[in-house]
TORKOL-4160 file (C-alpha; in steps of 0.2 Angstrom, whole numbers, padded with zeros to 4 digits, m for minus):
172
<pt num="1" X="0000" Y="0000" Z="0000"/>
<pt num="2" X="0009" Y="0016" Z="m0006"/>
<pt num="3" X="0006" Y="0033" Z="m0002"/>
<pt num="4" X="m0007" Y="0045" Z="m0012"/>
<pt num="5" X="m0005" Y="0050" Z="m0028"/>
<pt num="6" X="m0011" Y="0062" Z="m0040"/>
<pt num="7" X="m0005" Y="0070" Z="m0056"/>
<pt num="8" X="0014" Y="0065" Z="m0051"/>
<pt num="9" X="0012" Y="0071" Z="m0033"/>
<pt num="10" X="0014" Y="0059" Z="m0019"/>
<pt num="11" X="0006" Y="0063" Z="m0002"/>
<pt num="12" X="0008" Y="0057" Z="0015"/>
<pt num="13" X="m0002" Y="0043" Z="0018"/>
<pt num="14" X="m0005" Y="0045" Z="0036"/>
<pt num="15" X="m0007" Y="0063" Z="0038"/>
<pt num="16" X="m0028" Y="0060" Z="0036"/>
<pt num="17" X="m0027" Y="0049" Z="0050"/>
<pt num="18" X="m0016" Y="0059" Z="0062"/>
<pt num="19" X="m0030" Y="0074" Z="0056"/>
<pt num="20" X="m0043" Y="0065" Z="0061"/>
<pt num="21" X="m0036" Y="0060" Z="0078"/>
<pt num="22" X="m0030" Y="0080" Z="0080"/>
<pt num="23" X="m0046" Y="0084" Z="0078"/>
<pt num="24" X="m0055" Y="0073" Z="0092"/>
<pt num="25" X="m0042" Y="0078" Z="0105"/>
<pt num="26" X="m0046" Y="0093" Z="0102"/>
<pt num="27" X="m0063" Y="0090" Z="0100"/>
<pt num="28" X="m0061" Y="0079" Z="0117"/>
<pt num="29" X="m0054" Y="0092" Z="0127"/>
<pt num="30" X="m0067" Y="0107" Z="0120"/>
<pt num="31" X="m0083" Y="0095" Z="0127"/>
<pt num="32" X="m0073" Y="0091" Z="0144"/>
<pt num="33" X="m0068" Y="0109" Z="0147"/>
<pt num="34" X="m0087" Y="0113" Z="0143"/>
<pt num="35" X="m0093" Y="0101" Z="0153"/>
<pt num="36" X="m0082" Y="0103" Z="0169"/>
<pt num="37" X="m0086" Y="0123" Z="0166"/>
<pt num="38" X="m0104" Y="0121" Z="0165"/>
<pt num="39" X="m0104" Y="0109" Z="0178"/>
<pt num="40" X="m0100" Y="0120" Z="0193"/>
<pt num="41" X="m0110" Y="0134" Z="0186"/>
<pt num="42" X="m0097" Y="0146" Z="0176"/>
<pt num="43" X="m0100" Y="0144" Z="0157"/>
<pt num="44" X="m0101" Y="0161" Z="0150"/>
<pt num="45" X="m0101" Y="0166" Z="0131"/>
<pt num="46" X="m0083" Y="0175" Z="0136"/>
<pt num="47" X="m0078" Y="0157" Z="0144"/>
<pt num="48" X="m0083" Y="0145" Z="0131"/>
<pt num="49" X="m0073" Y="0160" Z="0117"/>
<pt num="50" X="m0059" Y="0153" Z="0128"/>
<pt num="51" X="m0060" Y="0135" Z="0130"/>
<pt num="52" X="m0065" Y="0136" Z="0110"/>
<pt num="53" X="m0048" Y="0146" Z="0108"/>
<pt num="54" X="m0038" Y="0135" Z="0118"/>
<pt num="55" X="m0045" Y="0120" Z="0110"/>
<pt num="56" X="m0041" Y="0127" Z="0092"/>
<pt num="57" X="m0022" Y="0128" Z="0098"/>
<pt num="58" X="m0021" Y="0112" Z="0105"/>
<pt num="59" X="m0027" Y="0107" Z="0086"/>
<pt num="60" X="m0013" Y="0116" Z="0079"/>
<pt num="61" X="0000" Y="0110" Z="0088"/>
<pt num="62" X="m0008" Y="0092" Z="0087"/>
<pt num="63" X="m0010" Y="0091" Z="0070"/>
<pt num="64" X="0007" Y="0087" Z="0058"/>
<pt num="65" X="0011" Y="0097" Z="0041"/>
<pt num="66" X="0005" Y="0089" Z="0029"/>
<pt num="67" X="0020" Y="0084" Z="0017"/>
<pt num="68" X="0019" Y="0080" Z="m0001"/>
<pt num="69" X="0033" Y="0079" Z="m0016"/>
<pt num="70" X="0032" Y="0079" Z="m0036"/>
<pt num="71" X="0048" Y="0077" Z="m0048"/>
<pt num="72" X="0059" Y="0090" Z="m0039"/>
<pt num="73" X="0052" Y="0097" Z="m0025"/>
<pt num="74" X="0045" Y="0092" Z="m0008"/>
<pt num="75" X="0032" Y="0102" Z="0002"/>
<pt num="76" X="0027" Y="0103" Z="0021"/>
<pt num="77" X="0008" Y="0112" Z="0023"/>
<pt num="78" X="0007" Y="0118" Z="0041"/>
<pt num="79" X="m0011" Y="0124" Z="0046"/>
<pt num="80" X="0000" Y="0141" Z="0047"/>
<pt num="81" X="0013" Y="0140" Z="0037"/>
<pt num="82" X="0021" Y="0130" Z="0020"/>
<pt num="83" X="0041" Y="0128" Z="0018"/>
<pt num="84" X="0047" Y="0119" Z="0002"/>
<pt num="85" X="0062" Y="0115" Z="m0006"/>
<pt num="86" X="0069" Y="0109" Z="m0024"/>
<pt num="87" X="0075" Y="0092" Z="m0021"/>
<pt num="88" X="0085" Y="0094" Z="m0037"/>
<pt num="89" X="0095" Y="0107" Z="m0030"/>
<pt num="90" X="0101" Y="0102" Z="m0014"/>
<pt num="91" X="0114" Y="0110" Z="m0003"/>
<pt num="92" X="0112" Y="0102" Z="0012"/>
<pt num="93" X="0104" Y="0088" Z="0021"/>
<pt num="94" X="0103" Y="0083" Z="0041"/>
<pt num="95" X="0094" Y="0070" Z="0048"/>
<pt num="96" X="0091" Y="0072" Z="0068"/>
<pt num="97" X="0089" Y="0056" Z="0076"/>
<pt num="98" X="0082" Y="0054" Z="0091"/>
<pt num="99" X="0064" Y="0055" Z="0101"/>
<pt num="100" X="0058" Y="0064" Z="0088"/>
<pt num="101" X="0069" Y="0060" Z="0074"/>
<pt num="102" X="0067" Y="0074" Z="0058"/>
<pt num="103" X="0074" Y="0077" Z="0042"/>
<pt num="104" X="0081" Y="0096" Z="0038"/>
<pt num="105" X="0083" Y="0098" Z="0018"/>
<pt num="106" X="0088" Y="0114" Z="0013"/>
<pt num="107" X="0092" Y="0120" Z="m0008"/>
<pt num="108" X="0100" Y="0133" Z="m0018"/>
<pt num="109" X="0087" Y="0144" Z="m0017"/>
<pt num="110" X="0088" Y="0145" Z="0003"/>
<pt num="111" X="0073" Y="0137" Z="0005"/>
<pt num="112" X="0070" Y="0123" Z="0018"/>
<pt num="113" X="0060" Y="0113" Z="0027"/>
<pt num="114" X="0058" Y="0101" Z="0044"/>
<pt num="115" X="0050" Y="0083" Z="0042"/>
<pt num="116" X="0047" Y="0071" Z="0054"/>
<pt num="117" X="0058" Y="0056" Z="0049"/>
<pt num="118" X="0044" Y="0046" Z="0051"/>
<pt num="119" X="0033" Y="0050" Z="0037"/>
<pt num="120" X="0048" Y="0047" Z="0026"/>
<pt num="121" X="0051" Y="0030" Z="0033"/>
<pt num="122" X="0031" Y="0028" Z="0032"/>
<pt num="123" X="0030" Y="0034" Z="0016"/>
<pt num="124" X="0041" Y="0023" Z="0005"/>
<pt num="125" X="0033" Y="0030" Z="m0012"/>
<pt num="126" X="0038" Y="0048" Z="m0004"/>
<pt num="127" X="0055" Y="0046" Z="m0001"/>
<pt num="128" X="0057" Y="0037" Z="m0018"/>
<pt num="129" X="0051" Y="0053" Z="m0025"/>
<pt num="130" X="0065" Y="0063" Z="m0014"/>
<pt num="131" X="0076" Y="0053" Z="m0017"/>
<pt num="132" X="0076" Y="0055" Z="m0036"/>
<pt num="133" X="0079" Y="0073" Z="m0031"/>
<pt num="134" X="0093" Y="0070" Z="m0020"/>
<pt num="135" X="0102" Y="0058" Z="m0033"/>
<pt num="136" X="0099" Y="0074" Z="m0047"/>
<pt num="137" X="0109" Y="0085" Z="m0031"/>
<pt num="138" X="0122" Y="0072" Z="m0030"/>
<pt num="139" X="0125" Y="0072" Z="m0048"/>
<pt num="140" X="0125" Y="0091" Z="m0052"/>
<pt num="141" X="0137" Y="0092" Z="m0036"/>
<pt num="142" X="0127" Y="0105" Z="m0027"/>
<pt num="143" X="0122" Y="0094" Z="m0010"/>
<pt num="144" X="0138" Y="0098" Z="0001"/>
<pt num="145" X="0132" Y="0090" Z="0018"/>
<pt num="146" X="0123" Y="0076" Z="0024"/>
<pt num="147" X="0124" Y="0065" Z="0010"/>
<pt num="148" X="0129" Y="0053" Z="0023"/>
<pt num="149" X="0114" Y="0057" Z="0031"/>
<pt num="150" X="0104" Y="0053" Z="0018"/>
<pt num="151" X="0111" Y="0036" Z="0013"/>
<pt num="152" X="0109" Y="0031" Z="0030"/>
<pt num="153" X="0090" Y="0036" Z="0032"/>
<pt num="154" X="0090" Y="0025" Z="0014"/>
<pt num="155" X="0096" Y="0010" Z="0022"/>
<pt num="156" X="0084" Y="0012" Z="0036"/>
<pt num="157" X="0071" Y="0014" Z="0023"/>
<pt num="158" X="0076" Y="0000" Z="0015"/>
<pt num="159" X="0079" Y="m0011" Z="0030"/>
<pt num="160" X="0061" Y="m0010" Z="0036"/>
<pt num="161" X="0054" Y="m0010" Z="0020"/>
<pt num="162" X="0060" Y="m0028" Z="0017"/>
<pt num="163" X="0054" Y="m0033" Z="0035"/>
<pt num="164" X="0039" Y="m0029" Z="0028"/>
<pt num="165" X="0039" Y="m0040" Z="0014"/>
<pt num="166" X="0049" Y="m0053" Z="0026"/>
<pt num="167" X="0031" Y="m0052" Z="0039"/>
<pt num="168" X="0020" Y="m0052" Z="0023"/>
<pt num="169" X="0028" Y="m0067" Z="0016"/>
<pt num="170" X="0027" Y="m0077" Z="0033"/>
<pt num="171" X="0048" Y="m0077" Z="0032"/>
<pt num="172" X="0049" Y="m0068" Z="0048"/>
């Protein structure tokens, strides 16, 4: 099962889901404040303003950019913001592992943007499509640092995607 596609761009396949569940935290946390509020007698139209406020903050930190790539390029759609970069034209590359392992791709053009190493690792059509990009960097000579980097996140990629096909199989 690959990632979403459309007119040569791939999406994350997971971020609907992580939407969704955003969503009814958020949603979860709105009804409880409500109902604890109303529940001792203090919901006001200026109070439930704030619980609706603070509810909408908790949805966007909750809820992930959505990242998608097409033949040169990736893209990371925050609810407020949206970073891209030429994957094509790579200068420098960083992967961050850790807790919350990320990716840091910047190009040419000074343009960057942060992704969760996760969705890449999830999202084995999407890296493919980066990593066509970062192979055209490589060739034109313009990716300085973290090509290391990024062979490494390839063979963990790679490593888990043939687990996959070694549980699928029965082989594991």
């Amino acid at each position: 099962m690959g990632s979403s596609t459309r007119a040569g761009v791939v999406h994350d396949r997971h971020w609907p889901r992580e939407l969704r569940y955003g969503a009814a935290w958020s949603a979860l946390v709105l009804a409880l404040l409500f109902v604890t509020d109303a529940g001792v007698g203090g919901l006001s139209p200026v109070r439930a303003a704030l619980w609706t406020g603070l509810s909408a903050l908790l949805l966007v930190v909750l809820v992930p950019a959505r990242v998608s790539a097409g033949q040169g390029w990736i893209a990371a759609h925050g609810i407020l913001s949206r970073t891209s970069v030429r994957t094509d034209r790579l200068v420098a590359a960083e992967w961050a592992e850790g807790v919350s392992s990320r990716v840091l791709l910047c190009d040419a053009a000074g343009g960057r943007v942060d992704i969760a190493a996760r969705v890449l690792t999830g999202n084995p059509l999407l890296w493919h499509t980066v990593e066509e990009g970062v192979r055209h960097s490589c060739a034109r000579g313009t990716l300085r640092t973290g090509n290391d980097d990024l062979r490494r996140l390839a063979r963990c990629i790679d490593t888990d995607k043939a687990r996959g096909v070694f549980q699928a199989s029965g082989l594991e």
